[in-house]
C-alpha positions as CSV (number, residue, x, y, z in Angstrom):
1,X,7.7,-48.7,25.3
2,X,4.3,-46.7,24.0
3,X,2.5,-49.3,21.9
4,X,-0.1,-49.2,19.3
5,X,-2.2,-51.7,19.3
6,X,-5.1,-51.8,16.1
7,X,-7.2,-54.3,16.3
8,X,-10.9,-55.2,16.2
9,X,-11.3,-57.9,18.0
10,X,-12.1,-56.5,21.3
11,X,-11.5,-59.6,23.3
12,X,-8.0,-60.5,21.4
13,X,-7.1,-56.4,21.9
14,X,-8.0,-56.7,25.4
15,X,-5.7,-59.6,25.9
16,X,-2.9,-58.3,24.1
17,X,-3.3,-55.2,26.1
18,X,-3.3,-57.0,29.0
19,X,0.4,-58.8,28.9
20,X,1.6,-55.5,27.2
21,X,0.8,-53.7,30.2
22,X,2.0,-56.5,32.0
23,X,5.4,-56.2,30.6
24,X,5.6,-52.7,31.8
25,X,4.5,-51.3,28.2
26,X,2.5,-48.3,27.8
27,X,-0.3,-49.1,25.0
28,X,-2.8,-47.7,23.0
29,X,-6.1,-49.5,21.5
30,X,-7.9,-48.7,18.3
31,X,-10.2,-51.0,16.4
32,X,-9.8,-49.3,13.0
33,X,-7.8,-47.5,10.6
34,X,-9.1,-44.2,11.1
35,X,-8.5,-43.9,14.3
36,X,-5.4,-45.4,14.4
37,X,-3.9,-42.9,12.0
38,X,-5.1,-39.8,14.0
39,X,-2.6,-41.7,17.0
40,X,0.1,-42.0,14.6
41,X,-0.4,-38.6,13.7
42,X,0.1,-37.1,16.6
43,X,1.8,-39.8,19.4
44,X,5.5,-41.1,18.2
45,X,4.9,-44.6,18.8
46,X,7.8,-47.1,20.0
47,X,6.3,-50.1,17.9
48,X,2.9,-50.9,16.2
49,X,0.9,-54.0,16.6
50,X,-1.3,-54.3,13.4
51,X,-3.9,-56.2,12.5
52,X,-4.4,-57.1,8.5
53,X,-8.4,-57.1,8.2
54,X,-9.9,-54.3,9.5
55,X,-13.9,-52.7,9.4
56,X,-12.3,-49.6,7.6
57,X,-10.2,-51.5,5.4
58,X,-6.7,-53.3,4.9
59,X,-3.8,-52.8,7.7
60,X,-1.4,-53.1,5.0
61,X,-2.8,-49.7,3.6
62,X,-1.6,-47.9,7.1
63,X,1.7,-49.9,6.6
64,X,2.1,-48.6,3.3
65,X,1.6,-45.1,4.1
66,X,4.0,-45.4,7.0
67,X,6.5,-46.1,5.1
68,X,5.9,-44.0,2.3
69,X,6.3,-41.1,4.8
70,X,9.6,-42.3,5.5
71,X,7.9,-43.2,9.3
72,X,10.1,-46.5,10.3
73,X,8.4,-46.9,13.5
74,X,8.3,-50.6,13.5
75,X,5.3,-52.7,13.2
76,X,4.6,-56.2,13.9
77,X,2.0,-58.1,11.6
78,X,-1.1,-60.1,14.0
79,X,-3.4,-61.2,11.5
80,X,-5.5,-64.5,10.4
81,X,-3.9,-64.8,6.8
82,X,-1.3,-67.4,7.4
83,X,-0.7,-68.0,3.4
84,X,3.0,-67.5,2.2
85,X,2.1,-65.0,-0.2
86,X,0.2,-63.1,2.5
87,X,3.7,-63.0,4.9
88,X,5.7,-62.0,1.8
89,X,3.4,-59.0,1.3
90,X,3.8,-57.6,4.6
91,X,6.9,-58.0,5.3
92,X,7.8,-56.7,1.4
93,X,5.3,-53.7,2.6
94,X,7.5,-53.2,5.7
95,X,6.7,-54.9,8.7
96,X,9.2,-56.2,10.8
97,X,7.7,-59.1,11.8
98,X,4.9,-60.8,11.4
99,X,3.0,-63.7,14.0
100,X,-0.3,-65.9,12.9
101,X,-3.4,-66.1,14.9
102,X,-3.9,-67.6,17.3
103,X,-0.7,-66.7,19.1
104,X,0.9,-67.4,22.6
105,X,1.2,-64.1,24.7
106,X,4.3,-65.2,25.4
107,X,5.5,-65.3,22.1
108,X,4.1,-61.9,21.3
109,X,6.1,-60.6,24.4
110,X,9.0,-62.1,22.7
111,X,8.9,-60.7,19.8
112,X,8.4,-57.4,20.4
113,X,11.2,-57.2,22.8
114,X,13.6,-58.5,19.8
115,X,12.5,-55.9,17.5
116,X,13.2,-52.9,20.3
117,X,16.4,-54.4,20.7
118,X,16.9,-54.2,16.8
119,X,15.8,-50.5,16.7
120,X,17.7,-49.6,19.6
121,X,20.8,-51.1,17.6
122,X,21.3,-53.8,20.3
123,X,20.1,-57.4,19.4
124,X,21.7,-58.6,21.8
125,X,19.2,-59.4,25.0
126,X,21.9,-59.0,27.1
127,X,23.2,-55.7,28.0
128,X,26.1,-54.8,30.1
129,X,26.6,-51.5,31.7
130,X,29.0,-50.9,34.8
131,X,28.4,-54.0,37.3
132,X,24.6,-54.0,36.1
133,X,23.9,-56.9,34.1
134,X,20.5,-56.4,32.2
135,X,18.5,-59.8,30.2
136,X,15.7,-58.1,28.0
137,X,14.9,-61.5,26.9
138,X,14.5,-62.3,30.6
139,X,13.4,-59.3,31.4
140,X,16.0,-59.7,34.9
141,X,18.1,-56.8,36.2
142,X,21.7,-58.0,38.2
143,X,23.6,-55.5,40.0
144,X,26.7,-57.4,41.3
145,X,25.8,-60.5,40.3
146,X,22.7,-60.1,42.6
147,X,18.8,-60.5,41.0
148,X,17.1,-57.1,41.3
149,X,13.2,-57.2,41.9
150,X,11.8,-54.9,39.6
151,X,7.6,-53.5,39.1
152,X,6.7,-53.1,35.1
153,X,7.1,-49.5,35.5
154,X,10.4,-49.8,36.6
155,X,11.3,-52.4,34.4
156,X,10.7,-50.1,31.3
157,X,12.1,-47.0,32.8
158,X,15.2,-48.9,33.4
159,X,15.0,-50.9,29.2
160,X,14.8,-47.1,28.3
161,X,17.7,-46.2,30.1
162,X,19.7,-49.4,29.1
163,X,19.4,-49.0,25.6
164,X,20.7,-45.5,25.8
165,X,23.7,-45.8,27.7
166,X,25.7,-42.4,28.6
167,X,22.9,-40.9,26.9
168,X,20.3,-38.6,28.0
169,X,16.5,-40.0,28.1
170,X,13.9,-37.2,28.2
171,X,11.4,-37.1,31.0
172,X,9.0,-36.7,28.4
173,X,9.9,-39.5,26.3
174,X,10.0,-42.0,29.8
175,X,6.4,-40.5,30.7
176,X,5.6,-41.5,27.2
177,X,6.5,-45.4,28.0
178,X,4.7,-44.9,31.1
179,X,1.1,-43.5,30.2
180,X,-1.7,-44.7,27.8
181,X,-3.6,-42.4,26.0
182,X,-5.6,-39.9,27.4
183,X,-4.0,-41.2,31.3
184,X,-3.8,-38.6,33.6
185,X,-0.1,-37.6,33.5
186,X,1.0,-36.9,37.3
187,X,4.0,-34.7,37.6
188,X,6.2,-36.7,39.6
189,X,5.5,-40.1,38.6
190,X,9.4,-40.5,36.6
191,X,11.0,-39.0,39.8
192,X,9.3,-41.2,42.0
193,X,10.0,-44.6,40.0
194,X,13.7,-43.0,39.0
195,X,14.0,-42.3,43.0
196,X,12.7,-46.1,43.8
197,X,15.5,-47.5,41.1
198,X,17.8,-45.6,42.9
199,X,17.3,-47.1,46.2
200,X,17.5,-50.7,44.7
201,X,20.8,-50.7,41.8
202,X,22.7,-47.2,43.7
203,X,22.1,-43.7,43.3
204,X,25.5,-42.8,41.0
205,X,24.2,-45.2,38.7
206,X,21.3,-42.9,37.3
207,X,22.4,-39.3,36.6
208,X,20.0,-36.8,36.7
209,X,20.5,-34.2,33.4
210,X,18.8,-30.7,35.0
211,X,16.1,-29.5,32.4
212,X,16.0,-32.7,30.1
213,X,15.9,-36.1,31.9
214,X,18.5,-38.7,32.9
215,X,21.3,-41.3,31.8
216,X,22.1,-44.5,32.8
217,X,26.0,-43.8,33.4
218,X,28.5,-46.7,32.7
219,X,30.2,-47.1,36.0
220,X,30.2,-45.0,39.4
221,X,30.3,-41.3,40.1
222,X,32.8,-40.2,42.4
């Protein structure tokens, strides 16, 4: 996924950036509300991590205006304020989810994999396609019952894939999950990590869709 992470705590961010990238996530860090709503403006964003107290003022402001603009892009709450009232307030503004600091990494992980499985219209962690067996809880690929090593970038090429089955993915939108801001973009990179998931789950399994991108197909091509 491409992630926004605002927050001004530069150590937290840089943590948080850390396991995201970790997961195989492509992420963005801003430490205010200015720039973060120059990103929103112009990058479409997966999810949004959002921080309540910022320099420039309140996240809840951003999450207002989100949704205001009828932009659902969904936003997890990380934020000090641990009061009821404060919870009831962003999640009534919008968010889809909200987590107290100080949080687990883990726990972040966790959550933001269950609300991309909600927007993808799949809560369900497990998904299954053909013979391939995928946990997004567990983040573990099967192909015939057997465990398939996967890198981060592979891993979130393939959760793109998976959660559009028989559908086409653009190569923009996977170079999206792949790339932070202002990254270098090289040309091949999605062939070369489409061509490596190839070799490891069987070439029929990934169709390639001339001019656009490419489809996780449900089953074998003859």
């Amino acid at each position: 996924m491409r992630i926004l992470l605002v927050e001004d705590n530069v150590q937290l961010g840089d943590a948080v950036r850390e396991q995201m990238l970790s997961d195989g996530h492509a992420i963005d860090h801003m430490l205010n509300l200015k720039d973060a709503g120059a990103c929103l403006s112009t990058t479409a964003y997966d999810l949004v991590l959002l921080d309540m107290m910022l320099p420039d003022g309140k996240g809840l402001v951003l999450l207002q205006k989100l949704r205001q603009k009828k932009d659902m892009t969904p936003v997890i709450i990380l934020t000090a304020l641990d009061q009821i009232s404060d919870r009831i307030s962003g999640l009534n503004a919008g968010a889809d989810d909200y987590l107290v600091k100080p949080f687990d990494l883990a726990e972040l992980s966790a959550r933001v994999g269950a609300v991309a499985r909600r927007y993808a219209g799949n809560p369900n962690p497990v998904v299954t396609v053909g013979d391939l067996r995928i946990d997004l809880a567990a983040r573990e690929l099967r192909c015939n019952d057997r465990v398939v090593d996967l890198t981060p970038r592979e891993w979130s090429l393939m959760e793109a894939l998976v959660q559009r089955p028989n559908r086409t993915v653009s190569k923009a939108s996977l170079e999206n999950r792949l790339y932070d801001l202002g990254a270098e973009v090289e040309s091949n990179t999605v062939e070369v990590h489409i061509s490596r998931l190839r070799k490891k789950i069987g070439r029929d399994r990934i169709q390639t869709v001339r001019g656009i991108g490419y489809r996780l197909a449900n089953g074998t091509q003859p």
